[in-house]
NUVEX-308797 format. One line per 2 residues: number of its first residue (from 0); their letters; for each residue x negated, y negated, z negated of C-alpha. Coordinates in nm, 4 decimals, padded with zeros to 6 digits. Each point is the difference from the previous one (the first is absolute). Example, Ala and Ser with C-alpha at 12.3 -4.5 7.8 and 13.67 -1.06 7.14 Angstrom:
0) as) -01.2300/00.4500/-00.7800  -00.1370/-00.3440/00.0660 .
This chain:
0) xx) 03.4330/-01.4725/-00.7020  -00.2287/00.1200/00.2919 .
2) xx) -00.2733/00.2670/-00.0246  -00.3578/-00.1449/-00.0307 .
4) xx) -00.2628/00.2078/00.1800  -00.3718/-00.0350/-00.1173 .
6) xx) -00.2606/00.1236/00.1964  -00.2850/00.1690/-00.1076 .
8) xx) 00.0768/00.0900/-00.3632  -00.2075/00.1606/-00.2419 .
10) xx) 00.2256/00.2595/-00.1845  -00.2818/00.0771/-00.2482 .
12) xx) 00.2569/-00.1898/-00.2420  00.2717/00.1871/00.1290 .
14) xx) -00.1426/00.3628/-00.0990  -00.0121/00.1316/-00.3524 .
16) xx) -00.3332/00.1808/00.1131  -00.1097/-00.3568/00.1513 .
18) xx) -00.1707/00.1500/00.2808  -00.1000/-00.2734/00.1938 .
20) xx) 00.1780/00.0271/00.3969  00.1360/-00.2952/00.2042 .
22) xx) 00.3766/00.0017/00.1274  00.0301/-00.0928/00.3456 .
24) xx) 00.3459/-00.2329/-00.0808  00.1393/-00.0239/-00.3418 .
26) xx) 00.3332/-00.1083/-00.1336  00.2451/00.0314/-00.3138 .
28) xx) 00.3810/00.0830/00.0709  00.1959/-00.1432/-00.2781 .
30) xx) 00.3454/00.0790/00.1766  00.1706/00.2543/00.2083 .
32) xx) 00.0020/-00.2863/00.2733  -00.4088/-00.0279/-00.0243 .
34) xx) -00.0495/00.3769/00.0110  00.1819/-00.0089/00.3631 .
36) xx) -00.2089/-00.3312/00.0975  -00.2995/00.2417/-00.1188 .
38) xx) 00.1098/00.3142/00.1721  00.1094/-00.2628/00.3888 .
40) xx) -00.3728/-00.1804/-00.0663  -00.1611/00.3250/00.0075 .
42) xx) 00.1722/00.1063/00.2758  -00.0823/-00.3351/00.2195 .
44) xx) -00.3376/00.0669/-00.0997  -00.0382/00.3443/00.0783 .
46) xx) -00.1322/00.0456/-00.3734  00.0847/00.3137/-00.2453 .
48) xx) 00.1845/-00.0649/-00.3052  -00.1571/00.0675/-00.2980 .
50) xx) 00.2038/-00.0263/-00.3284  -00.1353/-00.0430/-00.3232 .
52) xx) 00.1328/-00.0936/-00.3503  -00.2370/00.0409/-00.3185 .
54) xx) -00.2948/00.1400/00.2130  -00.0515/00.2360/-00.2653 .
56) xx) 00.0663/00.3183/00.1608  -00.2338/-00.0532/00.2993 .
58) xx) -00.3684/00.0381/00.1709  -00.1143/-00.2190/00.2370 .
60) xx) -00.2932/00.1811/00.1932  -00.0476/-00.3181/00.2445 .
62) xx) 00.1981/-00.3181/00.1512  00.3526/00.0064/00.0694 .
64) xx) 00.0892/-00.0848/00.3910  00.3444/-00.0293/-00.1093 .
66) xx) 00.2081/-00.2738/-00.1678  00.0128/00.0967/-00.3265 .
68) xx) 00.3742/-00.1031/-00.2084  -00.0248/-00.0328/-00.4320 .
70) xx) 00.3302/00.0375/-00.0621  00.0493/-00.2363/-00.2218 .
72) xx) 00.3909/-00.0468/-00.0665  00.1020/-00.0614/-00.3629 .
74) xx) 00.3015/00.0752/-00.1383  00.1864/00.2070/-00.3005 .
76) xx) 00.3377/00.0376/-00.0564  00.3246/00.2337/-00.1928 .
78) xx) 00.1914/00.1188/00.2536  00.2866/00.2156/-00.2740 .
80) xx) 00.0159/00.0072/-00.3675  00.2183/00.2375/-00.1742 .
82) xx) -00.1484/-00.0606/-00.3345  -00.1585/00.3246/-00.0072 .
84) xx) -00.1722/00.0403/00.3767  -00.1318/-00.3101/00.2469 .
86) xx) -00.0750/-00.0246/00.3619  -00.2913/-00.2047/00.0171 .
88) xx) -00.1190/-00.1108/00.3139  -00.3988/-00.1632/00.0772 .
90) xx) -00.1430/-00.1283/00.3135  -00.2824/00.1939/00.1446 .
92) xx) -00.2793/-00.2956/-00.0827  00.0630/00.0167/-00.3711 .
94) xx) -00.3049/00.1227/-00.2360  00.0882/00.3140/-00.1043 .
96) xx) -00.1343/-00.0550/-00.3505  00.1685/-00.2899/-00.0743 .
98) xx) 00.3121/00.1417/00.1542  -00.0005/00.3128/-00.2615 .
100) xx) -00.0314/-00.2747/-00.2733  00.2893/-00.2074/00.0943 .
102) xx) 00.2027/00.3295/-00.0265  -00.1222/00.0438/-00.3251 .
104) xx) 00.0306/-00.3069/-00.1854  00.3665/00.0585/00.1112 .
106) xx) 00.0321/00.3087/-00.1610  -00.0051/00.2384/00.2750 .
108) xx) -00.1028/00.3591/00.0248  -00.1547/00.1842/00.2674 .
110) xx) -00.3057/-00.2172/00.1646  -00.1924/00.0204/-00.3411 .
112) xx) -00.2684/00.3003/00.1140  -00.0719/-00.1676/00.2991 .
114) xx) -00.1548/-00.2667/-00.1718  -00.3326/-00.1701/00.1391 .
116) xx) 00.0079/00.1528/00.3160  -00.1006/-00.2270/00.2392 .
118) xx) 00.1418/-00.1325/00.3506  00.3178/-00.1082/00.0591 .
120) xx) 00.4272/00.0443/-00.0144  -00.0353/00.0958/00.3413 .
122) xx) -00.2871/00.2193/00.0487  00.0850/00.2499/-00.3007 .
124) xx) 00.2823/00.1800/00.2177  -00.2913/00.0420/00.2814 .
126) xx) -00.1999/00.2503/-00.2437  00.2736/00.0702/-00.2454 .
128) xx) -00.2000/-00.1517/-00.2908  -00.0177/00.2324/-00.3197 .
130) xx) -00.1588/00.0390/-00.3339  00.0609/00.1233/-00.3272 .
132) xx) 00.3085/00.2565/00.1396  00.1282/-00.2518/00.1905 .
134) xx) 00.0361/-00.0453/00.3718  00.1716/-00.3292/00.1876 .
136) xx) 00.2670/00.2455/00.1210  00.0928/00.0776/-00.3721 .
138) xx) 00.1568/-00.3439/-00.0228  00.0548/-00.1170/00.3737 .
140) xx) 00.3811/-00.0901/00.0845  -00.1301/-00.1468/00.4120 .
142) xx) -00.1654/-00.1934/00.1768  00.0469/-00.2962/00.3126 .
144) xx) -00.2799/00.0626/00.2876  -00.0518/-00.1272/00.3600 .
146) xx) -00.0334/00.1967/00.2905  -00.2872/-00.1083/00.1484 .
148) xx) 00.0864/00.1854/00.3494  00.3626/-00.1418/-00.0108 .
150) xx) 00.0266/-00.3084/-00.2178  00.2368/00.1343/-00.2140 .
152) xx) 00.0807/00.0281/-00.3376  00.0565/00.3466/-00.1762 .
154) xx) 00.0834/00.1104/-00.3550  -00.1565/00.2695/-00.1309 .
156) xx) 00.1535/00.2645/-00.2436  -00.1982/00.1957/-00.2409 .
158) xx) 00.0459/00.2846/00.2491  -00.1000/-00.1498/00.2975 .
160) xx) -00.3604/-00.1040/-00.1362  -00.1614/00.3422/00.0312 .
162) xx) -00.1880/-00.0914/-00.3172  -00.2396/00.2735/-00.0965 .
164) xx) -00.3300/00.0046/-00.2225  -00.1995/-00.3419/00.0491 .
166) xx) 00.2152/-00.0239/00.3275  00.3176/-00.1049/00.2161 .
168) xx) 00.1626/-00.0480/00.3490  -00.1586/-00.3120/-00.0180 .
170) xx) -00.3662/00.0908/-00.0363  00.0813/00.2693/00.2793 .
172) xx) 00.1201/-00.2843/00.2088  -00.2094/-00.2634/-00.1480 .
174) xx) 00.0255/-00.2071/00.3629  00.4025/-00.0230/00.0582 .
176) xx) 00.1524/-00.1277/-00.3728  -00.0865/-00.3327/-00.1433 .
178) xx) 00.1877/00.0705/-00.3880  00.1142/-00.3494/-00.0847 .
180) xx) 00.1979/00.1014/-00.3333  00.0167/00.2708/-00.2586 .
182) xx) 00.3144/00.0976/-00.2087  -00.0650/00.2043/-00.3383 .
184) xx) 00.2614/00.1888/-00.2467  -00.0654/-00.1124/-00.3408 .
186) xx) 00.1594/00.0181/-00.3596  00.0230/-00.1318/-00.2885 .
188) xx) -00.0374/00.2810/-00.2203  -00.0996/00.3240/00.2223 .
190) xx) -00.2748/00.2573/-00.2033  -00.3366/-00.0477/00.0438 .
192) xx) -00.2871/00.1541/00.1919  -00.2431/00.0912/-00.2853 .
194) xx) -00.1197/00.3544/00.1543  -00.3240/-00.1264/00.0634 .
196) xx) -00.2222/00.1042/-00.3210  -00.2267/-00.3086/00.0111 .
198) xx) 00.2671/-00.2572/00.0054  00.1909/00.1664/-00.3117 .
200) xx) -00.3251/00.0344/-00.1813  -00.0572/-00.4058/00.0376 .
202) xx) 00.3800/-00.0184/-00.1384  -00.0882/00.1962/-00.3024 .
204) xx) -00.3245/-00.1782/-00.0668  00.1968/-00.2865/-00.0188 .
206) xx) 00.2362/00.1499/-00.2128  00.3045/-00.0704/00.2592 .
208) xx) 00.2333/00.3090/-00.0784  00.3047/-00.1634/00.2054 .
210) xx) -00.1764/-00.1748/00.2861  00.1555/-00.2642/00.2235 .
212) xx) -00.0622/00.0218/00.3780  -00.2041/-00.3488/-00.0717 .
214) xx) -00.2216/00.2433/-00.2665  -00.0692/00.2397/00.3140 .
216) xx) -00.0820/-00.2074/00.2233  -00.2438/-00.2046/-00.2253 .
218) xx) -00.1659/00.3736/-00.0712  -00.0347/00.0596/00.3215 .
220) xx) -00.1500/-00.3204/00.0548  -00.2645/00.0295/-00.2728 .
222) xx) -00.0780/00.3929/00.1508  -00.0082/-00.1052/00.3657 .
224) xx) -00.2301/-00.3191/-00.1208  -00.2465/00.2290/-00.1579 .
226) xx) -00.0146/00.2785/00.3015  00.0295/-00.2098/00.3108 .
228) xx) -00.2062/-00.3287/00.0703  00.1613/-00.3316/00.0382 .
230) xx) -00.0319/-00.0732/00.4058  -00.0366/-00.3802/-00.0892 .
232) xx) -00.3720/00.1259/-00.1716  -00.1099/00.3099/00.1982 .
234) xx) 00.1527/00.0411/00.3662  00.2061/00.3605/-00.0351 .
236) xx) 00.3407/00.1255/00.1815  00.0677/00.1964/-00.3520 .
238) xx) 00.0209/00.3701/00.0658  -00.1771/00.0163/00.3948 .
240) xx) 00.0903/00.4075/00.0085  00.3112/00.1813/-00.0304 .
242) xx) 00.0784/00.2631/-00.2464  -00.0334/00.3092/00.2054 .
244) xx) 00.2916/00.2992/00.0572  -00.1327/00.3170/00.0363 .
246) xx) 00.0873/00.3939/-00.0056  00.0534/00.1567/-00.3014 .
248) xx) -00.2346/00.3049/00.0759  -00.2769/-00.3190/00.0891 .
250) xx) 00.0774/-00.1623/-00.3597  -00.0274/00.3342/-00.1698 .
252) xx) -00.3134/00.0753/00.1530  -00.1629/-00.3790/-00.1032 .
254) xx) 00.1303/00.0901/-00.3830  -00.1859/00.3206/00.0197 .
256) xx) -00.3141/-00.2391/00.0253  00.0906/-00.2795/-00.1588 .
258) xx) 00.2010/00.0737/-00.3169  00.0516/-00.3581/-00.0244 .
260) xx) 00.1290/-00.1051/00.3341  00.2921/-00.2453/-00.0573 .
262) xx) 00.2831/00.1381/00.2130  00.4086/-00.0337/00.0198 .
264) xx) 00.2309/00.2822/00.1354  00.2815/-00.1656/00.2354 .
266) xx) 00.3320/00.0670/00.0547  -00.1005/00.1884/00.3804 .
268) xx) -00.2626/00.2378/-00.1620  -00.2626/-00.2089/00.0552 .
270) xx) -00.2187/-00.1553/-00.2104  -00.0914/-00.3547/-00.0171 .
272) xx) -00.4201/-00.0770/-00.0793  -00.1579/-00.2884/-00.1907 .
274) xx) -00.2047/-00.1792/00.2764  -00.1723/-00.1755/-00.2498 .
276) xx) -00.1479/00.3332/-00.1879  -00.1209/00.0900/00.2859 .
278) xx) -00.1740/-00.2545/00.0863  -00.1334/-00.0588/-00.3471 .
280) xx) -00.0830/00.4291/00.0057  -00.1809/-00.1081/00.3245 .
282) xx) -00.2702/-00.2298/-00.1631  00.1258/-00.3205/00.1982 .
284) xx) 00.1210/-00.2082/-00.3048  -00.2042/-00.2507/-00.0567 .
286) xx) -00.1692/00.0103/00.3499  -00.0899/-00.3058/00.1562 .
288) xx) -00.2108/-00.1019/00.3331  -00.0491/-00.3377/00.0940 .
290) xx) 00.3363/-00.1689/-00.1389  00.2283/00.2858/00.0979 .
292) xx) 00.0567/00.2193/-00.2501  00.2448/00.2217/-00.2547 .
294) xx) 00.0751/-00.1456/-00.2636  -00.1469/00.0780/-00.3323 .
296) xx) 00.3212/00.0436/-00.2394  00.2222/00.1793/00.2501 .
298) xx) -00.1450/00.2223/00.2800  00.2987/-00.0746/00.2768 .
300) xx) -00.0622/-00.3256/00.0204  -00.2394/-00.1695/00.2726 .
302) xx) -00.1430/-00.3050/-00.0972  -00.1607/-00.3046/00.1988 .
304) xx) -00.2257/-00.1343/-00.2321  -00.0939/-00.3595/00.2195 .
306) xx) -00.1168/00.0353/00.3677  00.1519/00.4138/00.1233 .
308) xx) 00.1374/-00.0520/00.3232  00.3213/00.1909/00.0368 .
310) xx) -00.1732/00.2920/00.2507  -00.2753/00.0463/-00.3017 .
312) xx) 00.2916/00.0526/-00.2085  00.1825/00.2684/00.2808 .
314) xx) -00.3632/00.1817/00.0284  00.0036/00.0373/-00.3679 .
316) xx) 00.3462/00.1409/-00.0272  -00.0627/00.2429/00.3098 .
318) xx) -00.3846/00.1713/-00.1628  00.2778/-00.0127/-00.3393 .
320) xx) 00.2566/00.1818/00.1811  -00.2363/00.2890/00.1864 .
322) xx) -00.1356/00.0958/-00.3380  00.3206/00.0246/-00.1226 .
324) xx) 00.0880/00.2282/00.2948  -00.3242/00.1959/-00.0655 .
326) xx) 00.0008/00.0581/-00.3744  00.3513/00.0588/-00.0223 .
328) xx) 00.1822/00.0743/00.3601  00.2051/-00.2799/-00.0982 .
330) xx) 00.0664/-00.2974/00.2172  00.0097/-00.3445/-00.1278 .
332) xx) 00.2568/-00.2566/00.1699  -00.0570/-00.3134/-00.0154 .
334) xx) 00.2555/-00.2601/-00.1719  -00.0391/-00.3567/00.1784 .
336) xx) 00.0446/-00.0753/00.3464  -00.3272/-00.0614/00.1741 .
338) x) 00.0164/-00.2086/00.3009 .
């Protein structure tokens, strides 16, 4: 099937914030074989590629001069089956979501607290996805990309990914891999991630003493429901800021003034921040001007509540981020990609 190129394509559909911005060209690769039409059409027009799957972890600040690609390749499939451990393999245009949930009603183990998360197969290696104590390298077994510069296909180990907090070789090099499939270790009957105190307080409410990985993810469906708003109802890239690293001597000195300050030790020395106390310490929950705003429930989340353009949005985050830097000499990083 050959690639069809619209022109002039509002992507305000196409972006969980649904910032309104035009696309230039527009197109949906179903196939390796589109993705290369894609990548020679762009060439012959002298166009940037610009990949997207779910939209949802992006900002649009204006329109895109660039032919803009929605992966949209479908596609799941059990590569090995010991009876105890599975390969299973997804292409990158499947729902993430729905992907998790067609692991579990098999009876797998290991997607469960990355339930809800929005996007796509193929766009959770780009940030390394993770909630709950879980990160997409936890359970990733490879992946199938295109080399954009070459034309060639690679597979990726777990050890050639680079994958890091909230990011990977392929956010570093965001303009040279196209992922077109993801692999994932899974099991049948591997322990649970219940470290997270929330998620094992829903299980005892419910009285679930022996949960299933189906119980876990459905409690961290009803938490994440509660804290984060639905994109479909209130525009929102889920968390827009990083949880900040800093020193330990930094940390130390925040506790001294803030007996409450939520804050993880790491493995380096460091120590990990809640972006979201912060912000919430900061007075910005809540805060709204014109229809950009933070969202009322949960303070690291940006919200467009109708008509924000996308640089409303950016301007917001930035007078967020310098008083951040001022109260606490800590700097916030922000999570999507903003083109």
């Amino acid at each position: 099937m050959s690639l069809q190129v619209r022109h002039n394509v509002s992507l305000k559909a196409y972006n969980s914030f649904a910032v309104q911005a035009q696309a230039r060209q527009f197109a949906e690769a179903s196939s390796d074989e589109q993705v290369r039409q894609a990548l020679a059409h762009a060439a012959e027009q002298k166009l940037p590629l610009l990949l997207l799957g779910g939209g949802s972890n992006l900002l649009l600040t204006g329109d895109v001069e660039a032919l803009v690609l929605r992966m949209a390749s479908r596609g799941i499939r059990v590569l090995e089956d010991d009876g105890e451990r599975l390969l299973v393999e997804a292409e990158a245009g499947e729902p993430w979501h729905p992907f998790v949930q067609w692991t579990l009603q098999r009876g797998l183990v290991g997607l469960e607290n990355l339930s809800l998360i929005p996007g796509t197969v193929g766009a959770a290696p780009m940030q390394n996805i993770g909630a709950y104590g879980v990160e997409l390298k936890d359970v990733f077994a490879g992946l199938t990309a295109l080399d954009r510069h070459t034309g060639e296909l690679r597979e990726f180990g777990l050890g050639d990914c680079a994958f890091a907090y909230r990011d990977s070789l392929f956010k570093r090099e965001a303009g040279r891999w196209v992922i077109l499939r993801v692999r994932f270790a899974l099991s049948r009957s591997a322990p649970l991630h219940l470290d997270y105190g929330p998620v094992r307080q829903r299980l005892r409410e419910q009285g679930i003493e022996a949960p299933s990985a189906l119980d876990v993810s459905q409690a961290i469906c009803a938490i994440r429901s509660e804290k984060l708003p639905d994109p479909a109802v209130l525009g929102n890239a889920g968390s827009f800021f990083k949880n900040p690293l800093v020193s330990a001597d930094l940390a130390q000195r925040l506790r001294v003034q803030h007996a409450d300050l939520v804050a993880y030790p790491q493995a380096d020395g460091s120590v990990k921040l809640a972006a979201g106390w912060l912000i919430e310490r900061a007075g910005w929950k809540g805060f709204r001007e014109g229809d950009a705003g933070v969202h009322r429930l949960q303070a690291l989340v940006l919200v467009n509540y109708g008509q924000a353009s996308g640089q409303q949005l950016l301007e917001l985050a930035r007078r967020i981020q310098a008083d951040i830097a001022g109260r606490f000499a800590v700097r916030l990083e922000i999570e999507p990609n903003v083109l």
